[in-house]
Structure formats: structure tokens, C-alpha cells
N, C-alpha and C positions, 0 to 999 in steps of 0.2 A: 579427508574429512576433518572439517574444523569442529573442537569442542568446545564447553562453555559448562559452567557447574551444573547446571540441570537441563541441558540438552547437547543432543546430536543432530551436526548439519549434514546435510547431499543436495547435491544438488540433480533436478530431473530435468532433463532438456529434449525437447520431442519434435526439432525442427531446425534443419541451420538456415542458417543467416544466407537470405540470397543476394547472390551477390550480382547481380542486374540491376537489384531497385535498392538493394540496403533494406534497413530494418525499421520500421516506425509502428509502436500499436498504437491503436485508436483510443485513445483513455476514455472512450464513451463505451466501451465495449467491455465484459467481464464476464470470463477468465480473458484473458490479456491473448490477443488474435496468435503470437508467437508459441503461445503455453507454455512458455520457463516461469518455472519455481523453485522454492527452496524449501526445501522439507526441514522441519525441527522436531524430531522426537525426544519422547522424555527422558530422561535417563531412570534406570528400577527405583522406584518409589517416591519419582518426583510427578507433578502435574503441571501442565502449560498447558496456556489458554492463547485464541488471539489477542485479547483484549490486553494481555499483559506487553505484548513488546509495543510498546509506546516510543522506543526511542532508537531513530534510524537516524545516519547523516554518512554524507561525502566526507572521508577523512578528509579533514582539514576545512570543512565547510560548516556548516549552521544544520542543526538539526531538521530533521525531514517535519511538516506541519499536517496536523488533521485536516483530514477534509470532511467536513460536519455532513452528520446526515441530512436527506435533503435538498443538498447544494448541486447545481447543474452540474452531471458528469460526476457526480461524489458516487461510490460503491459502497458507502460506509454504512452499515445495515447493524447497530446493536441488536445482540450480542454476540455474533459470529464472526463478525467481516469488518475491516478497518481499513481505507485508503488512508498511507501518508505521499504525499507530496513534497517534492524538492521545493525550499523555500524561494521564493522568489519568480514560481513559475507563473508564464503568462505575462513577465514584466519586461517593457520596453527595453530593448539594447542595443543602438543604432550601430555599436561595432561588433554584433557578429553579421555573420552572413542571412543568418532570417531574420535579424531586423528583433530577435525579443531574445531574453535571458538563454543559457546554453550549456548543458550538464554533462558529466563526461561519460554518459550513455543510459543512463535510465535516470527518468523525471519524475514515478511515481510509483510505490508497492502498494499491496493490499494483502492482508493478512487473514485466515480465513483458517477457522477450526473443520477437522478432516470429519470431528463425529456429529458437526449440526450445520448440514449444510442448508437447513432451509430455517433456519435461525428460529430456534424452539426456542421459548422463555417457560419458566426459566431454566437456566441452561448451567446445572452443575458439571463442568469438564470431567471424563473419566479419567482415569490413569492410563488409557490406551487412546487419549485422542493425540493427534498430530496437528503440528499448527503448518501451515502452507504458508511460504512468502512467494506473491504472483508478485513478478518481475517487467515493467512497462519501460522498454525500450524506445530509445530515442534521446537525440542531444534537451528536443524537446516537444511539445503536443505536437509539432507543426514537420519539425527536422527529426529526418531518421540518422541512423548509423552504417558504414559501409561496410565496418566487418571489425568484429570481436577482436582479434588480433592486431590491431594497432592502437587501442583504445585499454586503458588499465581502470577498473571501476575497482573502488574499496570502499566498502559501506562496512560503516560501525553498526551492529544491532544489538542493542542492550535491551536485555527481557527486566522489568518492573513489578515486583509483586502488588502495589496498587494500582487495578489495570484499569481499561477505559472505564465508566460509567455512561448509563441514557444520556445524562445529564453533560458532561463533557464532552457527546460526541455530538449533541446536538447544536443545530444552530441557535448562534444567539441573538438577543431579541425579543420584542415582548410578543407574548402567545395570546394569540386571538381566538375570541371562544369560537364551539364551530354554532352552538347553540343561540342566535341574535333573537333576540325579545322583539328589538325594534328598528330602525334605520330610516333615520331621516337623510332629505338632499336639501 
């Protein structure tokens, strides 16, 4: 059990990895079809939220990116739930084998409070909530993994005391009223 100044990790795993087909979840599907997670509890008289750990990456790589709410395939639901994304996913790579970018086994988390799961506003964290990291297996959306044990994943997760907002997780772009006076062609 890894620590960190205001929390406690475990990890819950509720399926192995078959080894016939290997492993790929569907990133359009949530909770993640495998169901590995990482649990973060608080440590006595601290509070975490999802919206605080903002800051994921591949040691040695570029930090993981929001996926705005909204966005095809985004799980990103202010205030409860946050996809990050391995940067660069979805991107052309003519030297791996699928032909697009290729991670060394998970492409995407989503981070989700244990006490609002149907994302209540607004949403003061208690002292007994847990924040969930759901864990999306796979080199990438397309290539799965053939088995845990040849593959070494090390992800930095840095918790943020300025955590997401609406406004940050949203896509951006200008906002069309829903309310039209008029519309010409």
C-alpha cells in the first residue's frame, strides 16, 4: 500500500486478465468492462475529492489530458467523475503495430467520488468519501494487452488542492443559446 500526505492507495481487482484474447476496455463504456480500480482514502481529518487529482502521467511521459465534458466517448460528468487521457491518444503511428500512438497499458483513467455517484450539485465532499481511479486497459482504444506480467505500468498521480471546475472541464468554444428568437437561411 502506497502512501501520499493525505491519502491511502489499494488497489481492487475483480477479474484476471484472459489470456486467450488479452485485455482491451471499451473507453466508450463506464465503469471500465475489466472493473480495476484504485481506491484513495482519506487519511483522519483530511478530505479528497475527484475533481482534485488533476494530475496523472506515464513516468517519463507528458501528463495524462481532460477529456471535456461532452466530447464523444468523454465520461467526464462535473462534479463527480473525470476522464484523463494518455496524451496523444488516437494519434497516427505508422511504427507500431495498430498503425496509431501505443501506451504501456492503460490509455485512460476516470476518477469518480465513492459518496455522489449520480453527481449531486452541489457537492461538498465528506470526510468519509473515497475517490475511485477506474483503470482502461490497453496499449490503446483499438490494442489490448496480453497479460500484466510482462508489461511494467508507473503512473504519477499528484492530488491538487485547486481541483477541476464546470468551467475547466468543459468543452471549449462559444456557447450557443438553446433559446433562438430567430433563424434565417
Amino acid at each position: 500500500m502506497a502512501t501520499n500526505n493525505k491519502y491511502t492507495t489499494d488497489i481492487v481487482t475483480t477479474s484476471a486478465i484472459p489470456t486467450s484474447y488479452g485485455l482491451l476496455d471499451n473507453g466508450a463504456i463506464f465503469p471500465p468492462p475489466s472493473m480495476y480500480k484504485m481506491v484513495f482514502t482519506p487519511k483522519p481529518g483530511q478530505e479528497i475529492q475527484a475533481a482534485g487529482f488533476r494530475h496523472v502521467r506515464h513516468i517519463g511521459g507528458s501528463h495524462f489530458n481532460i477529456s471535456y465534458s461532452g466530447v464523444a466517448h468523454s465520461h467526464t460528468q462535473w462534479p463527480s467523475r473525470f476522464q484523463l487521457t494518455a496524451p496523444g491518444l488516437g494519434t497516427v503511428d505508422p511504427n507500431t503495430p495498430s498503425g496509431y500512438k501505443e501506451f504501456p497499458g492503460i490509455y485512460k483513467v476516470v476518477f469518480t467520488d465513492s459518496t455522489n455517484p449520480n453527481n449531486v450539485i452541489p457537492f461538498p465532499p465528506p470526510q468519509n468519501n473515497q475517490v475511485y481511479m477506474w483503470i482502461y486497459f490497453g496499449r490503446n482504444e483499438s490494442t489490448g494487452i496480453d497479460d500484466l506480467n510482462d508489461i511494467v505500468i508507473d503512473l504519477d498521480i499528484d492530488y491538487d488542492n485547486d481541483p477541476w471546475t464546470l468551467s475547466t472541464t468543459s468543452a471549449p468554444g462559444p456557447v450557443i443559446p438553446t433559446n433562438l428568437n430567430n433563424f434565417n437561411i
